[in-house]
C-alpha positions in Angstrom: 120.6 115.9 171.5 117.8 113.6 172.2 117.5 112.9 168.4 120.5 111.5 168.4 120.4 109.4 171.3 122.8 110.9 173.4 123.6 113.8 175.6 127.3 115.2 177.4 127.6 114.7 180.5 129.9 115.4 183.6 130.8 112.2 185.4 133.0 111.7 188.8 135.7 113.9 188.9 134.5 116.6 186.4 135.1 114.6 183.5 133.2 115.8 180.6 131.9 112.8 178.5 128.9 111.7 176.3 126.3 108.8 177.2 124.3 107.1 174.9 120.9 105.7 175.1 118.6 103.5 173.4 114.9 104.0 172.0 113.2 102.9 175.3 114.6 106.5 177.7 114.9 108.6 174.5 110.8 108.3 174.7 111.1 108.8 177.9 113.5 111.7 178.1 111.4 114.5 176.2 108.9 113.8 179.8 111.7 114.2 182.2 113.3 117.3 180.8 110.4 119.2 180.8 111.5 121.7 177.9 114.4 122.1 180.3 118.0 122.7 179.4 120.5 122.6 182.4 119.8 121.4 185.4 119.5 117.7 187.2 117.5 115.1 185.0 116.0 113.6 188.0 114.5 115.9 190.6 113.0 115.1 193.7 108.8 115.7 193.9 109.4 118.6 196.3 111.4 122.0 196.8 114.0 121.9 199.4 113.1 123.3 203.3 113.8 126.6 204.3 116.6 125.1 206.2 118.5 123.1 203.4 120.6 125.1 200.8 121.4 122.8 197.8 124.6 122.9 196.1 123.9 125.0 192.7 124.4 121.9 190.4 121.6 120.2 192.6 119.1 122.8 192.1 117.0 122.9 189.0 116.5 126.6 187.5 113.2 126.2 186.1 111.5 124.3 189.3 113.2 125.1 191.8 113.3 120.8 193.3 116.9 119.7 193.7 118.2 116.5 192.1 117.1 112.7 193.4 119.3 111.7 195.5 120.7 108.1 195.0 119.2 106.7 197.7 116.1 107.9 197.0 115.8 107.0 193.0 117.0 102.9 194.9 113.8 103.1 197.4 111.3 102.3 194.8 113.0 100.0 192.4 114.0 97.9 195.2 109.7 97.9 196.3 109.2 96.9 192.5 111.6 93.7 192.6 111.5 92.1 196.0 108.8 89.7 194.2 111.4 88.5 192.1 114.7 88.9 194.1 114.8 85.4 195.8 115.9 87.0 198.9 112.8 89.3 199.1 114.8 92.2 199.9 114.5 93.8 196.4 117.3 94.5 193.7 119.7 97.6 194.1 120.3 99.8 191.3 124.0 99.0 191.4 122.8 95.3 191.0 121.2 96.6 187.8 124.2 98.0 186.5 126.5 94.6 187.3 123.9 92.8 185.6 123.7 94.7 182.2 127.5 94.8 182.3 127.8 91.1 182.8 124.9 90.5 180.2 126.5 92.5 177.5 129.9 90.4 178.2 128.3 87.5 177.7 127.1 88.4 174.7 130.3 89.2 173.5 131.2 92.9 173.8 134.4 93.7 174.4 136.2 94.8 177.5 136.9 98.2 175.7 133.2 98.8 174.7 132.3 97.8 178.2 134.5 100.4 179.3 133.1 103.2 176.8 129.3 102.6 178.2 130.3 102.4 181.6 133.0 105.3 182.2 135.4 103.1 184.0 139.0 103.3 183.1 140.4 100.4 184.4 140.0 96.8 183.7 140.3 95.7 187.1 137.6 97.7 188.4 135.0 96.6 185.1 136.1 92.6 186.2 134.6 93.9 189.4 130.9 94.4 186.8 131.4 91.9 184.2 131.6 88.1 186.2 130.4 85.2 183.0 128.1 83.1 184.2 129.6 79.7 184.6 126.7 78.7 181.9 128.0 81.5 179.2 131.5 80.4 179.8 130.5 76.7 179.0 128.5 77.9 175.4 130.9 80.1 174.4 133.7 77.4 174.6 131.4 74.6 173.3 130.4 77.2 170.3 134.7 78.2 169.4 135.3 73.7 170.2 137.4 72.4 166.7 136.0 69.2 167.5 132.6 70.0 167.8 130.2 68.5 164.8 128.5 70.9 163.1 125.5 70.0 161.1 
């Protein structure tokens, strides 16, 4: 369902459950699928050795290449930000993730919507994600402040 933004998906455990999108990857999607539909999105550039049996889930049908491993998919997004990463190591991709969650917290979504987009089930482990800024924290008590004048 590319149309539509969204797709089911099996998530830790066997858990059955949709993700959603936005406009940026459902351009990109249609590229990455191929015309395929089963399989791993994300597929290494090469077929496994001879001596290296991928589990079935990991193997596309259509290709034959297995699915990127997580490691693998980090390597070159870390390359792209250690410009920009003060440390000069480069960003991880869970660093992505805490930061989107955190964004979107800031900007006001709740914990339940935080918890839809990123299939945890427990608060404590989103807090984990989602740490305000202590900037955001000041604005959004200075913006809900009775005795703030308003012009």
């Amino acid at each position: 369902m590319l149309e539509a933004k969204r797709g089911r998906v099996r998530r830790k455990g066997g858990t059955i459950d949709w993700i959603l999108w936005q406009s940026g990857p459902a351009r990109l999607l249609p590229r990455l699928l191929a015309g395929r539909t089963r399989g791993p999105v994300f597929l290494t550039d090469r077929r496994p050795g001879p001596a290296r049996t991928p589990a079935g889930a990991d193997l596309c049908p259509v290709t034959g290449r297995v699915r990127l491993s997580y490691e693998r998919a980090e390597y070159p997004f870390k390359q792209a930000t250690k410009d920009i990463d003060p440390t000069g190591a480069g960003y991880t991709l869970h660093q992505l993730r805490h930061s989107r969650l955190t964004h979107l917290g800031e900007d006001g979504w709740s914990a339940s919507m935080l918890m839809a987009l990123s299939g945890h089930r427990n608060l404590r482990t989103l807090g984990i994600y989602v740490q305000p800024s202590t900037e955001a924290v000041a604005a959004a008590l200075a913006e809900h402040d009775p005795g703030r004048r308003r012009h």
